[in-house]
N, C-alpha and C positions, 0 to 999 in steps of 0.2 A: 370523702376525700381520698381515701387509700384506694374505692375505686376508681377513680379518674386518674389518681396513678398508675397504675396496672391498664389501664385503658391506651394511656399517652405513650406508655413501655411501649405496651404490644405493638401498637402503628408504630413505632418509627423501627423496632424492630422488625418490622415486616417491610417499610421502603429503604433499611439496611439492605433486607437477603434481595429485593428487589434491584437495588444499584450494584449489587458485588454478581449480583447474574448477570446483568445487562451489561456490568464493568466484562468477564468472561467470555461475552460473547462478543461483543466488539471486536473486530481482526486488527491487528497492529499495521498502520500505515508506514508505508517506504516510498519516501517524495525523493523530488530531487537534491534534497537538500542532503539526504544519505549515502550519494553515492560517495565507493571507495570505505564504505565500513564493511565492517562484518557482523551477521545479528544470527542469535541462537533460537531455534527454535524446537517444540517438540514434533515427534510425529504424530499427525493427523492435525496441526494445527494449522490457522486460516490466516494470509496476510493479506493485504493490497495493496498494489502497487500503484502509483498515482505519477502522471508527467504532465507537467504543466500544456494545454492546448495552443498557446502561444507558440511554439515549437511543432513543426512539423517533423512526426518519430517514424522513422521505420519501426517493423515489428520489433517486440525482444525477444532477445534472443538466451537459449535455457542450456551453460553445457555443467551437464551433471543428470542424474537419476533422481535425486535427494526432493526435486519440487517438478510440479505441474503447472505451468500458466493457463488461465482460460480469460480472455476478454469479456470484460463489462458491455454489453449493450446498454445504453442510456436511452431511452424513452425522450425526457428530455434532456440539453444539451448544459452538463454541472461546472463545464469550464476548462477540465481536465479529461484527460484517457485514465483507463484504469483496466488493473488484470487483477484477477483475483490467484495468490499463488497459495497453493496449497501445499504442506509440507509431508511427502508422499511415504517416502522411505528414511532409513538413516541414512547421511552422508552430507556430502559437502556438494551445492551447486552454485555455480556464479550466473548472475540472470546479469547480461547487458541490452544496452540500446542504445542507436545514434538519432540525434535531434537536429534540427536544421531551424533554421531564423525564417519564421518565412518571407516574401517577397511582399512588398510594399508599393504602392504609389508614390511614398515619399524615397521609398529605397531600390537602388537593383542587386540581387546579388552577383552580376555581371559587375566585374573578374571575378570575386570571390569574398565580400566585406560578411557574407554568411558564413562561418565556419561553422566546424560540428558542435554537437555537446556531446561526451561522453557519457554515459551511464554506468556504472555498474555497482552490483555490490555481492557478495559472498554470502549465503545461507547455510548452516550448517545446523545439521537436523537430527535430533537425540533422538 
């Protein structure tokens, strides 16, 4: 009995260390639904950035030293764009981007019923 106590410990305390690592390595996602916050991060840590594919984005754009953008190549196609930002140095950088509605069969953006979306949000990196 005492054995198969110590037995049931030990697993579940091994798929504990097992989800609080995989909880760690996870990067913290930034949708659209963030933009206009500000989020703290450390240095060397790992985000991603996610825009909805509905939206046609220009690139984004990085002003600050504080993070690095690099683009997600997708193999196959997840729905979304995504950049991976990595938080480089200390400081403060604001990552933006503008989106567009795209153009439809049902719709034209002739005059202008597409406006933009704005993006952005503020990184500030310990």
């Amino acid at each position: 009995m005492v054995i198969r106590r110590l037995a049931a410990a030990s697993v579940a305390a091994s798929f504990a260390a097992v989800s609080c690592a995989h909880a760690t390595s996870t990067p913290r996602l930034l949708t659209l639904r963030d933009s206009g916050k500000t989020f703290v991060a450390r240095k060397g840590a790992e985000l991603q950035l996610r825009l909805p594919e509905r939206l046609r984005w220009l690139p984004p754009r990085v002003r600050g030293t504080a993070v690095r953008l690099t683009r997600i190549e997708f193999i196959r196609d997840p729905g979304y764009l995504a950049w991976s930002v990595a938080a480089r140095t200390r400081g403060t950088a604001v990552v933006t981007a503008v989106g567009y509605e795209r153009e439809s069969a049902q719709r034209s953006c002739d005059p202008g019923p597409c406006g933009p979306h704005l993006f952005h949000v503020t990184l500030v990196v310990r």
